[in-house]
FITOR-695639 format. One record per atom (N, C-alpha, C): residue number from 1; residue in three letters; atom name; y, z, x. Coordinates in steps of 0.1 Angstrom, whole numbers, plus 5000, padded with zeros to 4 digits. Example, Ala and Ser with C-alpha at 12.3 -4.5 7.8 and 13.67 -1.06 7.14 Angstrom:
{seq = 1 | type = ALA | atom = N | yy = 4943 | zz = 5078 | xx = 5132}
{seq = 1 | type = ALA | atom = CA | yy = 4955 | zz = 5078 | xx = 5123}
{seq = 1 | type = ALA | atom = C | yy = 4967 | zz = 5078 | xx = 5132}
{seq = 2 | type = SER | atom = N | yy = 4978 | zz = 5071 | xx = 5128}
{seq = 2 | type = SER | atom = CA | yy = 4989 | zz = 5071 | xx = 5137}
{seq = 2 | type = SER | atom = C | yy = 5000 | zz = 5079 | xx = 5129}
end
This chain:
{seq = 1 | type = UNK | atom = N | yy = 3726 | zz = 0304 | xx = 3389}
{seq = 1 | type = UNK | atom = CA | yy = 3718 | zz = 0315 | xx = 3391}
{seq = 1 | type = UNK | atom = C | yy = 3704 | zz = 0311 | xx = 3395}
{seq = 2 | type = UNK | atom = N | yy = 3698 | zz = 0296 | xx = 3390}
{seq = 2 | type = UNK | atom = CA | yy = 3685 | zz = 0298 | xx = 3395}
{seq = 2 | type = UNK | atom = C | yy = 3685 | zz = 0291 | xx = 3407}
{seq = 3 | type = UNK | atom = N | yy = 3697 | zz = 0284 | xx = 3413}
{seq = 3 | type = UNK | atom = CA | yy = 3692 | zz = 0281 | xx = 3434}
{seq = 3 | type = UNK | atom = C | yy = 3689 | zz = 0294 | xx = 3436}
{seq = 4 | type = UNK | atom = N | yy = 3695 | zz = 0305 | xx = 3434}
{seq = 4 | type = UNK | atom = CA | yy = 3698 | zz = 0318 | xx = 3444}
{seq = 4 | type = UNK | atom = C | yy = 3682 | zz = 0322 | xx = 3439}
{seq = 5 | type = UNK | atom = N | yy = 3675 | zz = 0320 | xx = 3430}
{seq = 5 | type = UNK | atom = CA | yy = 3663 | zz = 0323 | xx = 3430}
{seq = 5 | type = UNK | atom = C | yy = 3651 | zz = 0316 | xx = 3436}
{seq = 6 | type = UNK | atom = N | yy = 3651 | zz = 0303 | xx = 3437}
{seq = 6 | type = UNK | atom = CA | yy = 3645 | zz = 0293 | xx = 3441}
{seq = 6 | type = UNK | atom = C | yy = 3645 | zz = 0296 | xx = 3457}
{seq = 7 | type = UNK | atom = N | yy = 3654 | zz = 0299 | xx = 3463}
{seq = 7 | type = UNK | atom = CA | yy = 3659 | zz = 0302 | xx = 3478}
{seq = 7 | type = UNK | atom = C | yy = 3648 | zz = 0315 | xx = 3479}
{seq = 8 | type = UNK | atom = N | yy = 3650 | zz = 0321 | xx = 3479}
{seq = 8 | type = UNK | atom = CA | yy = 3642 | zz = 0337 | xx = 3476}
{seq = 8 | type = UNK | atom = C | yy = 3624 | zz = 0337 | xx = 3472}
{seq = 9 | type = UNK | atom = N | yy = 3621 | zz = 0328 | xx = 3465}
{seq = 9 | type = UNK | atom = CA | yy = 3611 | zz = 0329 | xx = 3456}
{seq = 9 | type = UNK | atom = C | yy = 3600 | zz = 0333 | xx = 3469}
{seq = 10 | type = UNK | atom = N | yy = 3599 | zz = 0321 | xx = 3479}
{seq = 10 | type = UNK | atom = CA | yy = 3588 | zz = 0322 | xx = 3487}
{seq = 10 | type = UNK | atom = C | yy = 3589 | zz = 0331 | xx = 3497}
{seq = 11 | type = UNK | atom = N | yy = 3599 | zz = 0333 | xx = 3501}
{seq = 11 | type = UNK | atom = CA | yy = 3603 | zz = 0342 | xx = 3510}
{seq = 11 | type = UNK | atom = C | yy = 3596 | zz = 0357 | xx = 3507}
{seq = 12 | type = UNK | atom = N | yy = 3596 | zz = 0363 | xx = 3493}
{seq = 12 | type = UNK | atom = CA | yy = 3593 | zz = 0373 | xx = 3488}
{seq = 12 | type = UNK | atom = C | yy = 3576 | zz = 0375 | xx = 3489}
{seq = 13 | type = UNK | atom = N | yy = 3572 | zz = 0364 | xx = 3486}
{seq = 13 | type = UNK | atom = CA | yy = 3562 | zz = 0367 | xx = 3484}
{seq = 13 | type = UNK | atom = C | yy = 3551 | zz = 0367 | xx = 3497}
{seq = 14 | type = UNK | atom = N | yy = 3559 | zz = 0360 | xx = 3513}
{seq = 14 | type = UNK | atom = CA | yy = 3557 | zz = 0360 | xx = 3517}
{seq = 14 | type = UNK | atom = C | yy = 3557 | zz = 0377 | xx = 3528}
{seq = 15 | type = UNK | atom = N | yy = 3570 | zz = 0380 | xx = 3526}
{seq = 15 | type = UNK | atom = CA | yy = 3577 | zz = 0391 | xx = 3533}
{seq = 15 | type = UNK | atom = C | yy = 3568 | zz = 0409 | xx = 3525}
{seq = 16 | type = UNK | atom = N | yy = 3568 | zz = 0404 | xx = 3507}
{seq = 16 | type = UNK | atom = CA | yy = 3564 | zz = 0414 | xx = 3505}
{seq = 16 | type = UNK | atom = C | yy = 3549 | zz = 0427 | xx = 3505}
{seq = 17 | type = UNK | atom = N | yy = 3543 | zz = 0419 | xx = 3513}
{seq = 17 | type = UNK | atom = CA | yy = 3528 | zz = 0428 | xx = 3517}
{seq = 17 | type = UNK | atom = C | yy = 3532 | zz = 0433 | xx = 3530}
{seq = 18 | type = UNK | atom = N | yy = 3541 | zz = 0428 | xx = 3541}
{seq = 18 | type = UNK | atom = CA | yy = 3544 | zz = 0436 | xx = 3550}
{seq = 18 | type = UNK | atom = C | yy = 3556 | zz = 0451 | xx = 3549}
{seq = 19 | type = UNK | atom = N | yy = 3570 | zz = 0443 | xx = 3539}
{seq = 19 | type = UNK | atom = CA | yy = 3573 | zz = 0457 | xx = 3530}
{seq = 19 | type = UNK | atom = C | yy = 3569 | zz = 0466 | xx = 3524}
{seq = 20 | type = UNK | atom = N | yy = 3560 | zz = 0466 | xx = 3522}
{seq = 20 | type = UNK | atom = CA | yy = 3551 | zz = 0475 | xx = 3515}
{seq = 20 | type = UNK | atom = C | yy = 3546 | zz = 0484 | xx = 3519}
{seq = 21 | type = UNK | atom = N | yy = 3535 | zz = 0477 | xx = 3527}
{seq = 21 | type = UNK | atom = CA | yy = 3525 | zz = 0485 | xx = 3534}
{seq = 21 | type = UNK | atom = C | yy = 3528 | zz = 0481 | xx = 3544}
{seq = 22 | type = UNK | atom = N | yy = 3532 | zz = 0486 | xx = 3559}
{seq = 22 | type = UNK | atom = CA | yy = 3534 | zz = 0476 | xx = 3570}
{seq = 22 | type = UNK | atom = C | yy = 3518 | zz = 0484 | xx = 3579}
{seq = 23 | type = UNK | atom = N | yy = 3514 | zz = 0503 | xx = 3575}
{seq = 23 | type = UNK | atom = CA | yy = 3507 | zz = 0509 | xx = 3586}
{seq = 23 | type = UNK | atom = C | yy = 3496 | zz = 0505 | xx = 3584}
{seq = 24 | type = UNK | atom = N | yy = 3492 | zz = 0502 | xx = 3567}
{seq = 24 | type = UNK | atom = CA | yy = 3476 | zz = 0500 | xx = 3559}
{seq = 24 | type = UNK | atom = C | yy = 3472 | zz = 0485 | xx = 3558}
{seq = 25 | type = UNK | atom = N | yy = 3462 | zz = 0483 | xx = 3561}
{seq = 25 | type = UNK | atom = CA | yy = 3458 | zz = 0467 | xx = 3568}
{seq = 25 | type = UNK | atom = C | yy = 3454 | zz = 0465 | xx = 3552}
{seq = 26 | type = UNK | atom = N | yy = 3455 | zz = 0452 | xx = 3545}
{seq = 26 | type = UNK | atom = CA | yy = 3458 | zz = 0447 | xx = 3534}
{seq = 26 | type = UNK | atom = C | yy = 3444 | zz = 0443 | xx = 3531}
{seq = 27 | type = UNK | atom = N | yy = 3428 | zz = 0450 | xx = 3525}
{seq = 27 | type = UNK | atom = CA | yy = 3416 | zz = 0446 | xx = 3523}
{seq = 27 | type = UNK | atom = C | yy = 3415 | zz = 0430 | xx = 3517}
{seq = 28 | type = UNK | atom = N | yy = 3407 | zz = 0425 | xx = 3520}
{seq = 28 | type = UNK | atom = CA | yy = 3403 | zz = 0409 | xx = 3518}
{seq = 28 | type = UNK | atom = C | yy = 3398 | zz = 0412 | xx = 3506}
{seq = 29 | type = UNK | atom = N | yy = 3406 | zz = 0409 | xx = 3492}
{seq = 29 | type = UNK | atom = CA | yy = 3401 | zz = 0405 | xx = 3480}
{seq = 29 | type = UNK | atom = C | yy = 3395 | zz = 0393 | xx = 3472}
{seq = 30 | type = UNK | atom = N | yy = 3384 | zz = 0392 | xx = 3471}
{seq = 30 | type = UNK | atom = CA | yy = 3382 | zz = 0376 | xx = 3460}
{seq = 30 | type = UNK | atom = C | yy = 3394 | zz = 0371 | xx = 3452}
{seq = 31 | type = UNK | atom = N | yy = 3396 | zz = 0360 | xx = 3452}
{seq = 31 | type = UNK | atom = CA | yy = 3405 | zz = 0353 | xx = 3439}
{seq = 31 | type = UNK | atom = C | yy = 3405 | zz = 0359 | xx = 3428}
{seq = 32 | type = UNK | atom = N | yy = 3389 | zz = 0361 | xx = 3423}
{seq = 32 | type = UNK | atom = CA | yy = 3391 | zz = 0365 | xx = 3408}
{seq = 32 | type = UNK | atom = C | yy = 3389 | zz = 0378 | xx = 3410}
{seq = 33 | type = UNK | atom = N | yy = 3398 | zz = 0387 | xx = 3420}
{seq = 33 | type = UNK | atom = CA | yy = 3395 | zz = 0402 | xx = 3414}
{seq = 33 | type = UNK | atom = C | yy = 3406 | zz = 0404 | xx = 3415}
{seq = 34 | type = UNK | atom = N | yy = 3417 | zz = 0414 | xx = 3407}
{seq = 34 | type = UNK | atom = CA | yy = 3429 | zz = 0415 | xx = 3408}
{seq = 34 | type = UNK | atom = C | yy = 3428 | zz = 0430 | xx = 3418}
{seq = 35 | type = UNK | atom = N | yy = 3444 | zz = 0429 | xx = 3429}
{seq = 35 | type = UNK | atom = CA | yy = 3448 | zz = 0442 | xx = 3434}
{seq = 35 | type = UNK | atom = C | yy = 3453 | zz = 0455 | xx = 3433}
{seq = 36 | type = UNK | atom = N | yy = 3460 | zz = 0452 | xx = 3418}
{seq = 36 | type = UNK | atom = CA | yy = 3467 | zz = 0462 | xx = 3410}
{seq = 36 | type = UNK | atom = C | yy = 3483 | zz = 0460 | xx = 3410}
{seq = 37 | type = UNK | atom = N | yy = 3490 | zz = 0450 | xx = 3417}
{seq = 37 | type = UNK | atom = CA | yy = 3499 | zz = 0444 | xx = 3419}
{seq = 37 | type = UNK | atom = C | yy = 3504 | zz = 0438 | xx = 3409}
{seq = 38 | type = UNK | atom = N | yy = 3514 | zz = 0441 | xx = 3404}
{seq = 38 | type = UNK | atom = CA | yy = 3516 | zz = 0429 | xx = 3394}
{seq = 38 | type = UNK | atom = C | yy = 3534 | zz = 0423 | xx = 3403}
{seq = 39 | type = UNK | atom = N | yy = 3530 | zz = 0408 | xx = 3406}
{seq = 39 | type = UNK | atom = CA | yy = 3537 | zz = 0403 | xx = 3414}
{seq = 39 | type = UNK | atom = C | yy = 3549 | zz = 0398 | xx = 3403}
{seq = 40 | type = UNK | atom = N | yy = 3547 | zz = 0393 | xx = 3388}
{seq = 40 | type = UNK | atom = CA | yy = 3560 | zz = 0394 | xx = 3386}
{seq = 40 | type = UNK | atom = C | yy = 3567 | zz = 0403 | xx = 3379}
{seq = 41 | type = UNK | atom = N | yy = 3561 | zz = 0414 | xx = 3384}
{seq = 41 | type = UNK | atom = CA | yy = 3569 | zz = 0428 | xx = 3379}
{seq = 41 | type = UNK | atom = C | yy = 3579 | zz = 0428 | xx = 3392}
{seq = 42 | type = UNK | atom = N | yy = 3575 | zz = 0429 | xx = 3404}
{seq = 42 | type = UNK | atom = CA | yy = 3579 | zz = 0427 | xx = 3417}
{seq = 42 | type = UNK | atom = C | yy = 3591 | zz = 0419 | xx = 3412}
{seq = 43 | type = UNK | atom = N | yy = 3591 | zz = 0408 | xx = 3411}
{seq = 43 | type = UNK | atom = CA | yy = 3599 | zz = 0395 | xx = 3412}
{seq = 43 | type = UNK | atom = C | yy = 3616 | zz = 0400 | xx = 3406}
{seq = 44 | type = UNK | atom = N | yy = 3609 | zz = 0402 | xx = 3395}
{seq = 44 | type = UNK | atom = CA | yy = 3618 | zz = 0406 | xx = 3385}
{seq = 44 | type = UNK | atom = C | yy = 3627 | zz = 0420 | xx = 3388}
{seq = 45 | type = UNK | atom = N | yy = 3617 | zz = 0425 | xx = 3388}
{seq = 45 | type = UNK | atom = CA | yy = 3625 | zz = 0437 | xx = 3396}
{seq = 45 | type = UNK | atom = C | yy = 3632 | zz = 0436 | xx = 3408}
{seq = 46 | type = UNK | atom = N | yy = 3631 | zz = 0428 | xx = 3414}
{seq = 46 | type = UNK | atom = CA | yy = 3647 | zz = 0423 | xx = 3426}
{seq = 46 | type = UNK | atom = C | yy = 3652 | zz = 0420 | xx = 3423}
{seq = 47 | type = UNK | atom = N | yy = 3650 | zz = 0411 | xx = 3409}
{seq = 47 | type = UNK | atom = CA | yy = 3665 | zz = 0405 | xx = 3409}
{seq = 47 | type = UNK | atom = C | yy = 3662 | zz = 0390 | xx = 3409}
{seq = 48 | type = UNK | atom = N | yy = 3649 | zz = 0389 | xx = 3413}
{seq = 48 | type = UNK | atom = CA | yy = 3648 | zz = 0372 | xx = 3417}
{seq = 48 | type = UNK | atom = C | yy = 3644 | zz = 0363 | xx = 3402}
{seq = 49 | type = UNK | atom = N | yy = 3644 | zz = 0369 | xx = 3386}
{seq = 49 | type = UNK | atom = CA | yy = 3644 | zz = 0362 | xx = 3379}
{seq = 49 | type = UNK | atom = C | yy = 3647 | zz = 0372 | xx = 3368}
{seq = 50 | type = UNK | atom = N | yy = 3645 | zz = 0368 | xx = 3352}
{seq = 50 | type = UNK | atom = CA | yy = 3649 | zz = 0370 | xx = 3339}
{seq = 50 | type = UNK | atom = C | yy = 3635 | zz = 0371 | xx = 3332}
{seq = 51 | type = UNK | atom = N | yy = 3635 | zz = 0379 | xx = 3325}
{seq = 51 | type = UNK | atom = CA | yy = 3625 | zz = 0379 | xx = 3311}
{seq = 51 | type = UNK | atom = C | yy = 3628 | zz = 0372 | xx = 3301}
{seq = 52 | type = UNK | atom = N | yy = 3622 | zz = 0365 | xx = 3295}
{seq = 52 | type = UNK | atom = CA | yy = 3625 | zz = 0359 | xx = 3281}
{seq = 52 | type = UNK | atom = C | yy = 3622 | zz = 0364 | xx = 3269}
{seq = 53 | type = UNK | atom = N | yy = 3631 | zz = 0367 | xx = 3262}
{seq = 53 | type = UNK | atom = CA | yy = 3629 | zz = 0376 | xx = 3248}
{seq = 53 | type = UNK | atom = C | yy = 3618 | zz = 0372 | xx = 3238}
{seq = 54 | type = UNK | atom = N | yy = 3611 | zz = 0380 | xx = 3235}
{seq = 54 | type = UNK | atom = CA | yy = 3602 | zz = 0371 | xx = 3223}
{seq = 54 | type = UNK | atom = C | yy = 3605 | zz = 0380 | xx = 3213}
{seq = 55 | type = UNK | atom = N | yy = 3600 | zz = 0370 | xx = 3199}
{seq = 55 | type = UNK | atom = CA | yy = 3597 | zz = 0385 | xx = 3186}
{seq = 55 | type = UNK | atom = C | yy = 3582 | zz = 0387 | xx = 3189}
{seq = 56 | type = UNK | atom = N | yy = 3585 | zz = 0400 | xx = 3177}
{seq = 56 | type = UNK | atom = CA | yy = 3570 | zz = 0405 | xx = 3176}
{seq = 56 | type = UNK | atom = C | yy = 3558 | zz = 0397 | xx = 3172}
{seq = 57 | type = UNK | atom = N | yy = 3558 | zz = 0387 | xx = 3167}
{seq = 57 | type = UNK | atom = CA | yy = 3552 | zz = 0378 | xx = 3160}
{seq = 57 | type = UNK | atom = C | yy = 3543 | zz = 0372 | xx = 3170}
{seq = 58 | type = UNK | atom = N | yy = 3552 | zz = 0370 | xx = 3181}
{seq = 58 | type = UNK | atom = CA | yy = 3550 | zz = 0355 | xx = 3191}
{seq = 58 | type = UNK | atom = C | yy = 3538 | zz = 0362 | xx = 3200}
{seq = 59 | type = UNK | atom = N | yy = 3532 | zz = 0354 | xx = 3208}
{seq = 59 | type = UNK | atom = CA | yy = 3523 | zz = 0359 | xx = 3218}
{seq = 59 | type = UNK | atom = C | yy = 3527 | zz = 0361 | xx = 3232}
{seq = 60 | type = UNK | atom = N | yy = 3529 | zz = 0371 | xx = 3236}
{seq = 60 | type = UNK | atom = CA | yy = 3534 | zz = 0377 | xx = 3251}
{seq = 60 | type = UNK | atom = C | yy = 3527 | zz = 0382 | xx = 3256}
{seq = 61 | type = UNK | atom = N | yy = 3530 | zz = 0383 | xx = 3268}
{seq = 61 | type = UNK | atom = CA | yy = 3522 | zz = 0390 | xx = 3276}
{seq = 61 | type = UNK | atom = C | yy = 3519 | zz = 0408 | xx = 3282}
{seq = 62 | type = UNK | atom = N | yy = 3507 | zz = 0411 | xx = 3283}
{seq = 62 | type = UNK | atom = CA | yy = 3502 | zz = 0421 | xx = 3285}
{seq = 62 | type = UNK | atom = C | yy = 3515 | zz = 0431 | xx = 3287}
{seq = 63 | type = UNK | atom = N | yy = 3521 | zz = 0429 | xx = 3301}
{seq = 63 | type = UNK | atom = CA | yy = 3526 | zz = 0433 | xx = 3308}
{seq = 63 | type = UNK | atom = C | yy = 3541 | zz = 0434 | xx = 3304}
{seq = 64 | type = UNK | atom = N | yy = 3546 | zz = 0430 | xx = 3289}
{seq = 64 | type = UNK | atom = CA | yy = 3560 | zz = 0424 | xx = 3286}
{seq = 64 | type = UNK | atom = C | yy = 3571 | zz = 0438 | xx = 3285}
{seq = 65 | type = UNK | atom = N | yy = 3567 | zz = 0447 | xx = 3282}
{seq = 65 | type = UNK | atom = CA | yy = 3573 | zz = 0466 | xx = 3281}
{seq = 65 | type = UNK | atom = C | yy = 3574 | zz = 0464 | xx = 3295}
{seq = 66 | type = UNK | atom = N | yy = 3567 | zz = 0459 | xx = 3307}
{seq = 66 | type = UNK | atom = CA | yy = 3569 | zz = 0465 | xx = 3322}
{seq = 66 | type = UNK | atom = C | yy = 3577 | zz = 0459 | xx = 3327}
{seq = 67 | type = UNK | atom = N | yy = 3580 | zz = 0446 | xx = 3320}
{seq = 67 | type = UNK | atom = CA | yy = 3587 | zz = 0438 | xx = 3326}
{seq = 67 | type = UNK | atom = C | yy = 3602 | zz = 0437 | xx = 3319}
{seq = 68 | type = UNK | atom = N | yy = 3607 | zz = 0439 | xx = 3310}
{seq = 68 | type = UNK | atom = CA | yy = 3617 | zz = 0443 | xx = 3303}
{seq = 68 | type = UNK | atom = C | yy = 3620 | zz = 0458 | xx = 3311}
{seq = 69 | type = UNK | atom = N | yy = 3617 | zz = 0467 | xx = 3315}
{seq = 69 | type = UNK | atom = CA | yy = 3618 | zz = 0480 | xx = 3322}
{seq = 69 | type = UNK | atom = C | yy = 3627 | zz = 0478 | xx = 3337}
{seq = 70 | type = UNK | atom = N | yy = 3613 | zz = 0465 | xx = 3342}
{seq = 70 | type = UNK | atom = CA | yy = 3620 | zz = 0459 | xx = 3354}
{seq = 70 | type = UNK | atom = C | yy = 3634 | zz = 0450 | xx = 3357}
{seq = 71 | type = UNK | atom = N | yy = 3635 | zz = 0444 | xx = 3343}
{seq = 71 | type = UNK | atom = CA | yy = 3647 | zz = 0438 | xx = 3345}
{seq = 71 | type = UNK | atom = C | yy = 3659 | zz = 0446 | xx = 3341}
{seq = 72 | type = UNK | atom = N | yy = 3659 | zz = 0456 | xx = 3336}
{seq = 72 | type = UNK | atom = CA | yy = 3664 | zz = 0464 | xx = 3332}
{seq = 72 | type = UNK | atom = C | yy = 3673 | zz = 0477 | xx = 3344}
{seq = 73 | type = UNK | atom = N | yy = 3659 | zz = 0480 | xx = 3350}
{seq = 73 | type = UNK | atom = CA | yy = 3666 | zz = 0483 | xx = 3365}
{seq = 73 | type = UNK | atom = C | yy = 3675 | zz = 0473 | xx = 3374}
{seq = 74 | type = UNK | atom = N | yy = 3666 | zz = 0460 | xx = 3375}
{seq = 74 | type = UNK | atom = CA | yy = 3673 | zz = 0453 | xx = 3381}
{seq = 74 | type = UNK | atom = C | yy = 3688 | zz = 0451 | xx = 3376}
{seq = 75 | type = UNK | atom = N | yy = 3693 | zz = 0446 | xx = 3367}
{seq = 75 | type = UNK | atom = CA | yy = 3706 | zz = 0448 | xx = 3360}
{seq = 75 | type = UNK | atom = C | yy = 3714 | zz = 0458 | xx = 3363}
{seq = 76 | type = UNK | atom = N | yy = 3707 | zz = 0474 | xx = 3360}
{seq = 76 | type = UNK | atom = CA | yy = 3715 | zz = 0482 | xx = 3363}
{seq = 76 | type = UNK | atom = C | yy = 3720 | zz = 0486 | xx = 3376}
{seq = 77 | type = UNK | atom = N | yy = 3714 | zz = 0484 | xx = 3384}
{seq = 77 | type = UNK | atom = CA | yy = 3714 | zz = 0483 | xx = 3399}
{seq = 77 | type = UNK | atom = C | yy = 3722 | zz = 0470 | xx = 3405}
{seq = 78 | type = UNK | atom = N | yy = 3719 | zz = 0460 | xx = 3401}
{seq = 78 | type = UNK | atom = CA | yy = 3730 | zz = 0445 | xx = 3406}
{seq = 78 | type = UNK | atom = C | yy = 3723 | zz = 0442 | xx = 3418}
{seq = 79 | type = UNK | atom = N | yy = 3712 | zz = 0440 | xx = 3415}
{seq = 79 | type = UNK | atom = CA | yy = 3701 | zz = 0432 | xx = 3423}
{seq = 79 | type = UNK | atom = C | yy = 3698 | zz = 0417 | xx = 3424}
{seq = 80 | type = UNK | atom = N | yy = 3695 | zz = 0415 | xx = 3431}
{seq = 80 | type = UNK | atom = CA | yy = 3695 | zz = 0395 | xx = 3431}
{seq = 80 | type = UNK | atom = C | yy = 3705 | zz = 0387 | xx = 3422}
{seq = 81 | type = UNK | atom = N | yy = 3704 | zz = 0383 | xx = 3412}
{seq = 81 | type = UNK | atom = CA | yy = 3707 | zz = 0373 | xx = 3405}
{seq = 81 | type = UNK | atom = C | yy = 3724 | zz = 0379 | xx = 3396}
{seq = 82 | type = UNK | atom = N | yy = 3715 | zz = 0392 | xx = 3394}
{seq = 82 | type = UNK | atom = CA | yy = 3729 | zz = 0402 | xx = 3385}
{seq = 82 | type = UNK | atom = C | yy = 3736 | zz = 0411 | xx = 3393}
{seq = 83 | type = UNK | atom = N | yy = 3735 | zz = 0401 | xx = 3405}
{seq = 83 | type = UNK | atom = CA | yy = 3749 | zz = 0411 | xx = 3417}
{seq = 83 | type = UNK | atom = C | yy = 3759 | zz = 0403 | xx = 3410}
{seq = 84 | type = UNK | atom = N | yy = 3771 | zz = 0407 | xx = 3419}
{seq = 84 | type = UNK | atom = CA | yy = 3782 | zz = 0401 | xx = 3419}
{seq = 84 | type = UNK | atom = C | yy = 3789 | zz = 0395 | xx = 3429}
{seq = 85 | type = UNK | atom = N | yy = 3786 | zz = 0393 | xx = 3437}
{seq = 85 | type = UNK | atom = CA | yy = 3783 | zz = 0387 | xx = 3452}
{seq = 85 | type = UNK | atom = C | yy = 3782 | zz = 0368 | xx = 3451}
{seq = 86 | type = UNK | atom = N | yy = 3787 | zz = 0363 | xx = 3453}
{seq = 86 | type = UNK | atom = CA | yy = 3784 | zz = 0347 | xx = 3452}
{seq = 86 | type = UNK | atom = C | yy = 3772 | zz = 0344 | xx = 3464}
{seq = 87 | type = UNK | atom = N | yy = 3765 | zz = 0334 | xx = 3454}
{seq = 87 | type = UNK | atom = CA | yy = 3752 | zz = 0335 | xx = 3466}
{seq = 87 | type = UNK | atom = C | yy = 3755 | zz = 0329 | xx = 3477}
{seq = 88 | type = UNK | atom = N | yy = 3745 | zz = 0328 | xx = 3487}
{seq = 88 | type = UNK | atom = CA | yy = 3749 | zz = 0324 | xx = 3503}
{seq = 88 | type = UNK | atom = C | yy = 3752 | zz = 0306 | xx = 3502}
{seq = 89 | type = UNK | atom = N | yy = 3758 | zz = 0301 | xx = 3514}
{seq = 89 | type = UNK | atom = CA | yy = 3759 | zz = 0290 | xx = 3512}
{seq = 89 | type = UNK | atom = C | yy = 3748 | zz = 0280 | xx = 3516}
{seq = 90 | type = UNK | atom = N | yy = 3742 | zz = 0269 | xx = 3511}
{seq = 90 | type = UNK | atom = CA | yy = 3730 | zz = 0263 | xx = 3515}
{seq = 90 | type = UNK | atom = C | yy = 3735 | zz = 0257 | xx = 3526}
{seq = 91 | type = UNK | atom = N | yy = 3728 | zz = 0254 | xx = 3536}
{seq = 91 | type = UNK | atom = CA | yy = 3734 | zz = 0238 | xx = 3545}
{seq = 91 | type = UNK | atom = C | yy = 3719 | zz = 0235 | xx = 3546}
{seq = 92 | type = UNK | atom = N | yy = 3720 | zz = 0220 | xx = 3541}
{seq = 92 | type = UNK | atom = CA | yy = 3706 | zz = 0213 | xx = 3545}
{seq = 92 | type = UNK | atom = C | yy = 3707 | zz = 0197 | xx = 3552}
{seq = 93 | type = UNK | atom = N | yy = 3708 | zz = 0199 | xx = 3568}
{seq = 93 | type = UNK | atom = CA | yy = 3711 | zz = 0189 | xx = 3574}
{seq = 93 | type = UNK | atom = C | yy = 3696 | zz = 0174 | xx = 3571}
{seq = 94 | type = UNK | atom = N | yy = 3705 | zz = 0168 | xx = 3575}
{seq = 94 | type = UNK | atom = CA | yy = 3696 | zz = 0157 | xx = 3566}
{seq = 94 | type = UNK | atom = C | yy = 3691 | zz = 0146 | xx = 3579}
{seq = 95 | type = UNK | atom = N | yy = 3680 | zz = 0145 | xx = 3582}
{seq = 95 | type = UNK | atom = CA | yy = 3674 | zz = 0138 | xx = 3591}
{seq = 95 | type = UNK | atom = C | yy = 3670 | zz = 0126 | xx = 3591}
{seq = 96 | type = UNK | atom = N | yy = 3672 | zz = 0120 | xx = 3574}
{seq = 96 | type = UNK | atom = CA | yy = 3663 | zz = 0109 | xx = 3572}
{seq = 96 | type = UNK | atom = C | yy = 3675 | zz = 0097 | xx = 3575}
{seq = 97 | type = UNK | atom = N | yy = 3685 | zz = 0100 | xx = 3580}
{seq = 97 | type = UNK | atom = CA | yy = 3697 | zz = 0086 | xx = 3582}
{seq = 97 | type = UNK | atom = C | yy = 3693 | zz = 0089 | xx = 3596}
{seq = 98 | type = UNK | atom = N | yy = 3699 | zz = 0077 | xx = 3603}
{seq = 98 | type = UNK | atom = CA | yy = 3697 | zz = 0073 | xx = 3622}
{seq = 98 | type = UNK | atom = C | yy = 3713 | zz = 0069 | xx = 3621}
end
């Protein structure tokens, strides 16, 4: 389950600002200001990874209700990782032999 994510990861993040918004030109933000994006809400929600359970005790993050919501769709839906589809096949030709 995690090649099929690892395959995906950059692709996503590269693909999803044009998904999105393709008509609305994407304003130039500073590093330290956030866009209102939360990218691994994104992630998760396709399918491209898992939430890790915590107890109440432990320290999680902000966003952990949004993200258990998203995996949750994802699941129910049978998106990325929790399809049932066998993932694609890799071929990685190899250059370094003569």
């Amino acid at each position: 389950a995690d090649s099929r994510v690892m395959d995906f990861g950059s692709v996503f993040l590269l693909s999803s600002g044009k998904a999105d918004s393709e008509d609305a030109p994407s304003p130039a933000v500073p590093a330290s200001q956030q866009t209102g994006l939360n990218v691994a809400e994104l992630i998760i929600g396709r399918g491209f990874g898992t939430v890790i359970r915590h107890r109440d005790f432990e320290e999680r993050s902000n966003f952990y209700d949004a993200l258990l919501a998203a995996e949750s769709r994802a699941i129910s839906q049978r998106k990325g990782i929790h399809s049932a589809k066998d993932p694609p096949v890799m071929h990685i030709t190899d250059l370094t032999t003569v």
